[in-house]
C-alpha angles and dihedrals in degrees: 000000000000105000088247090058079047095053093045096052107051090046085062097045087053096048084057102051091043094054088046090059091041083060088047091057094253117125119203115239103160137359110218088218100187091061090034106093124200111193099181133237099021111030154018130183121194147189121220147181127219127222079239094060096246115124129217146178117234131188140216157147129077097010139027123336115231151164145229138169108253098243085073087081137009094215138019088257097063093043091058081065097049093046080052106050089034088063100037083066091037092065099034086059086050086049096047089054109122095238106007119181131248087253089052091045090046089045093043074052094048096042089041086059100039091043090057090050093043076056096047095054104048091055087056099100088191091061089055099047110109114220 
């Protein structure tokens, strides 16, 4: 990516996440940027303060936006591992419906395989080393 290309991205992962929270009833008011991590091209965490005071991690990127208080995990890299382990038994509770639908069945897929390389990268120690 050129760092324009960068630039551009993350601005647009943010406004994302940011819009999602807004729909969760959670105004920005800050982003803590030395504890938020952007791993372009496939995620960005980020923590974030609320107009009411109350902070929060969310998450975005490549995969489902979401959204945590900040007291699930004291860095990105362990929240990695909650968003991980939170939709592993999201989508084992989509899986265990008695007729779930072909777009329950396709997102329980999508969060199953997200949830594994949220995993993954929060076990690379290299990805989590600070220059």
């Amino acid at each position: 990516m050129t760092e324009q290309q960068s630039s551009n991205w993350v601005r647009e992962q943010y406004q994302k996440v940011a819009q999602f929270l807004a729909e969760k009833g959670v105004i920005i008011d800050a982003v803590i940027l030395e504890q938020s991590r952007v791993m372009e091209p496939v995620l960005t965490v980020w923590k974030v303060k609320a107009t009411d005071g109350k902070q929060y991690w969310a998450i975005g990127g490549d995969l489902p936006s979401d959204v945590a208080p900040v007291s699930v995990a004291a860095d990105a890299r362990a929240v990695l591992k909650h968003f991980s382990l939170h939709w592993q038994l999201k989508a084992e509770n989509l899986l265990k419906l008695e007729n779930p639908d072909q777009t329950q069945q396709d997102f329980a897929k999508l969060l199953i395989g997200r949830a594994e390389g949220l995993y993954a990268m929060a076990e690379q120690d290299d990805l989590w080393k600070i220059s």
